[in-house]
C-alpha positions as CSV (number, residue, x, y, z in Angstrom):
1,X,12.7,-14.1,-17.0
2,X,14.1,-12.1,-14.3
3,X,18.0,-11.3,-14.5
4,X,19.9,-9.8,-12.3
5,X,23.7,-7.5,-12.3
6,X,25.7,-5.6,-10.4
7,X,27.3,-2.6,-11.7
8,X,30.4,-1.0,-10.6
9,X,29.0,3.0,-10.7
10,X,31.6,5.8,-10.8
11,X,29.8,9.2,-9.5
12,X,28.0,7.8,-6.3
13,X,29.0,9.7,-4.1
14,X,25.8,12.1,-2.9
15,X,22.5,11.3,-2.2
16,X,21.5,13.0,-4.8
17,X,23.7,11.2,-7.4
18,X,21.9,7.5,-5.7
19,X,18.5,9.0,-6.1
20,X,18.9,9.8,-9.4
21,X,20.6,6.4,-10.7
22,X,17.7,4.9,-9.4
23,X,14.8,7.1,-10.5
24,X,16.3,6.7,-14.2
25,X,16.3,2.9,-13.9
26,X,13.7,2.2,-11.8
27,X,11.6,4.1,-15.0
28,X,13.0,1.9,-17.8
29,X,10.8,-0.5,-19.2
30,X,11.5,-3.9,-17.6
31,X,13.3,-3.1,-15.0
32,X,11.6,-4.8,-11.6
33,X,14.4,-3.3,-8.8
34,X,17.2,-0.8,-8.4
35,X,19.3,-0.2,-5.4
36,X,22.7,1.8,-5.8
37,X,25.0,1.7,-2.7
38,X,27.1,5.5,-2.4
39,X,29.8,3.9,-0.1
40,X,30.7,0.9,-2.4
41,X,30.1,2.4,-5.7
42,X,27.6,-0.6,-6.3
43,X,24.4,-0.4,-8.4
44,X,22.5,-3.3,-7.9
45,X,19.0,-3.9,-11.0
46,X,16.8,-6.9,-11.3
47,X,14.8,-6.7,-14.1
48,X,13.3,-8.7,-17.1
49,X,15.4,-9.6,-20.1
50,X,12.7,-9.8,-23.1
51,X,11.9,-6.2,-21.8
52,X,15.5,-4.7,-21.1
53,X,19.3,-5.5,-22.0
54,X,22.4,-5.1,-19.4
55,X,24.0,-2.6,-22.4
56,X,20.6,-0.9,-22.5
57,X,20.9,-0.5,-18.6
58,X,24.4,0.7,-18.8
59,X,23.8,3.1,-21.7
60,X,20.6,4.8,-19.9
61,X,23.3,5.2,-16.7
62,X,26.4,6.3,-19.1
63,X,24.0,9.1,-21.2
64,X,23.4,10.3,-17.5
65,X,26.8,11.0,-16.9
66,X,28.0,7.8,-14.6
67,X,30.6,5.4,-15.6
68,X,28.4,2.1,-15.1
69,X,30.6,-1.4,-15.9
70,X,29.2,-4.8,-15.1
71,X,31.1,-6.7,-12.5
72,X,32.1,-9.9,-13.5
73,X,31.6,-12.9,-10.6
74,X,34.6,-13.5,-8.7
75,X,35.3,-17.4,-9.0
């Protein structure tokens, strides 16, 4: 089943930095999209939970070197 998150992502702030948040995502096992957004700090991932886990997602980010936290639905 597909799941998707939204992760607040310290460090976005080149283009290099967005390509690089998605090219080590977009290469994990599971993982179906990736888009990271410099301006809002926002990494978006869709990808396929008996393949991948949200902490797996943020500790491939965090061993990179960006601060990646889940944001939590505003209700």
């Amino acid at each position: 089943m597909l799941t998707a998150a939204h992760l607040k992502t310290a460090g976005l702030s080149s283009a290099w930095a967005v390509r690089t948040v998605e090219s080590i995502l977009k290469h994990m096992r599971g993982v179906a999209r990736v888009v990271a957004v410099s301006s809002l700090g926002i990494v978006s991932v869709m990808w396929d939970d008996t393949m991948a886990t949200l902490e797996q997602i943020v500790s491939a980010l965090t061993a990179a070197g960006f601060d990646a936290r889940p944001m939590l639905p505003q209700s």
